[in-house]
C-alpha positions in Angstrom: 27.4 -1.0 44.4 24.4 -2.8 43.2 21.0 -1.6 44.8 17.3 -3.1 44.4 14.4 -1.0 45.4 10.2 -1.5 44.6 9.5 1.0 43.1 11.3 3.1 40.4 12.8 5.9 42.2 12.8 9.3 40.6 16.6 9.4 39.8 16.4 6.4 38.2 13.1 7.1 36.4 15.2 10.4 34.7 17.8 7.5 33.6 15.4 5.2 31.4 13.9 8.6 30.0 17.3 9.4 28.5 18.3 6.2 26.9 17.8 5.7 23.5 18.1 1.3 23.3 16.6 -1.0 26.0 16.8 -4.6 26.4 13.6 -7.1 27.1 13.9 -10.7 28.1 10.8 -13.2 28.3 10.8 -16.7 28.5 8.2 -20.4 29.4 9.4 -22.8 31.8 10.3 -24.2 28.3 10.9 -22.3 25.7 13.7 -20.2 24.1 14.8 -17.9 26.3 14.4 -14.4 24.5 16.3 -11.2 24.6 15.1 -8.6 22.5 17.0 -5.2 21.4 14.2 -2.2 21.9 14.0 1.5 21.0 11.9 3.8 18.7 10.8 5.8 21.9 9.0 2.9 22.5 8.8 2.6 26.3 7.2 4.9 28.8 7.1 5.4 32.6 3.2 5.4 33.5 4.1 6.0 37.8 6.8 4.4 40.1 5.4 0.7 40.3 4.1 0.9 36.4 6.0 1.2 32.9 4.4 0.5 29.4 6.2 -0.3 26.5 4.5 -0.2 23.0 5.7 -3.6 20.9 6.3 -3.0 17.5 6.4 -5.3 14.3 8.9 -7.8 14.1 9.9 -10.7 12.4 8.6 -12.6 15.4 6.2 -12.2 18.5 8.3 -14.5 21.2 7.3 -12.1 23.5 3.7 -12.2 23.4 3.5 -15.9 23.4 6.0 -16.3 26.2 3.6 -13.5 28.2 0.6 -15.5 27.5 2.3 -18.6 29.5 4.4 -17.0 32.0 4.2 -13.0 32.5 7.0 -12.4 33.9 9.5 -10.2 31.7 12.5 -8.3 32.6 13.7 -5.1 31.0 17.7 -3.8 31.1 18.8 -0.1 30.6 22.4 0.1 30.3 24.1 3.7 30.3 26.2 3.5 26.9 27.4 7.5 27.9 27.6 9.5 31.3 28.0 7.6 34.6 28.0 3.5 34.3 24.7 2.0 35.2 23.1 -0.8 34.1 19.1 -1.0 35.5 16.9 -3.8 35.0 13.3 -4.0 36.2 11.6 -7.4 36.7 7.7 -7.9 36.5 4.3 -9.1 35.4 3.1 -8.1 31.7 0.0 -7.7 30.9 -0.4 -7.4 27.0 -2.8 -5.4 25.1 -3.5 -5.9 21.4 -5.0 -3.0 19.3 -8.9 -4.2 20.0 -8.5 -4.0 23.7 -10.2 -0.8 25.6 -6.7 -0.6 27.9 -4.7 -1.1 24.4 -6.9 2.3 23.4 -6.4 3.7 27.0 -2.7 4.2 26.9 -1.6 4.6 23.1 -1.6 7.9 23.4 1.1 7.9 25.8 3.2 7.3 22.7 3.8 9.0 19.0 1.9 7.5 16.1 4.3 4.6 14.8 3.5 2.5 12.0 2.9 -0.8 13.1 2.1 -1.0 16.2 1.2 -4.6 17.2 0.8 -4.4 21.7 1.1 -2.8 24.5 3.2 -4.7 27.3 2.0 -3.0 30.5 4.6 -3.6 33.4 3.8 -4.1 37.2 7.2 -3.7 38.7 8.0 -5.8 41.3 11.6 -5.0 41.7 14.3 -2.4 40.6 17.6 -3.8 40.6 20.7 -1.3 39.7 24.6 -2.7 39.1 27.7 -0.6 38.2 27.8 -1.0 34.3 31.5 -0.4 34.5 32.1 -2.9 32.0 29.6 -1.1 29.6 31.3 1.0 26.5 30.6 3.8 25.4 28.5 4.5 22.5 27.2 7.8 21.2 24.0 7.7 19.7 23.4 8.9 16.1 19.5 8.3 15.0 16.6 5.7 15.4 17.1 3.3 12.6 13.9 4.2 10.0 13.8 1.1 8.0 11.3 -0.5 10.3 8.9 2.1 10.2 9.4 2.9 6.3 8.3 -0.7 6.2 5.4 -0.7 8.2 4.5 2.7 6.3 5.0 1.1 2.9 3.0 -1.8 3.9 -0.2 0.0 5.3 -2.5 -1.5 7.9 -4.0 -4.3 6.1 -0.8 -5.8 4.6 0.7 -5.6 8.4 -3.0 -7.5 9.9 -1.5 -10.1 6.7 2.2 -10.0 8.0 1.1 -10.6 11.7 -0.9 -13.8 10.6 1.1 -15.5 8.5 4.6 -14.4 10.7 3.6 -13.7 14.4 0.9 -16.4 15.8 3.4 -18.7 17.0 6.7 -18.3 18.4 9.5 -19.9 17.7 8.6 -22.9 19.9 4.7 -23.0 18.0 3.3 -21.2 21.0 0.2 -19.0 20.2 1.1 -15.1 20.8 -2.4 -14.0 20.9 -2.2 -11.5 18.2 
């Protein structure tokens, strides 16, 4: 049975340290919505009511620019081995590009990855867990490297290029910020 807490309890906190993929949704009262695929040890727990997740790269930047509008976001953990459990958290972003003091602050919580375009910090407002029973099985073989090989191969100036003629505007020609 389903539960929702305010906070991240401990247990649960163990789960979203364990999985490998995560799912993040963002969306303007009207935009596209967007539902983003997410891994690369990309996502950390900062305490209970806070979670930060480092925003890589990408062909696009709908996130940011629905954040900007509208901060609220939701991220969805889904056990793909072990027990079913799907776990979502809802909440405010705040995002934090790479010449922010915060942005500065809190990389370090995560490994050096090539790339690295923000920092979406999370103030959870609510924990809400479901069966996941309907959830298959997958076993986990590697973290793709083609995205980081890119970013690598690239180097930081052709990746300041890539973000400004590929991630200013979303899909809807909303401004992400970057």
């Amino acid at each position: 049975m389903g539960k929702t807490y305010d906070h991240i309890p401990d247990r649960q906190q163990r789960f979203i340290t364990e999985q490998k993929l995560f799912f993040v949704a963002t969306a303007t009262a009207n935009s596209k919505i967007n539902l983003s695929p997410k891994g690369m040890d990309s996502m950390r727990i900062v305490d209970n009511k806070r979670v930060v997740w480092l925003n890589l790269t990408g062909s696009g930047n709908e996130t940011a620019a629905h954040l900007l509008e509208n901060n609220r976001i939701t991220v969805m953990f889904c056990a793909f081995e072990g027990a079913p459990l799907i776990l979502r958290i809802y909440g405010k972003a705040t995002i934090y590009h790479p010449r922010d003091t915060a942005y500065q602050d809190l990389i370090g919580l995560f490994p050096k990855i090539a790339g690295a375009r923000q920092l979406i910090d999370i103030e959870v407002e609510m924990v809400q867990t479901s069966c996941g029973m309907g959830v298959p099985y997958y076993d986990f073989k590697e973290d793709r490297n083609q995205l980081k090989q890119w970013a690598e191969d690239k180097g930081p100036e052709e990746i300041e290029e890539y973000w400004e003629a590929r991630n200013t505007k979303s899909l809807d020609g909303k401004p992400t910020g970057i």
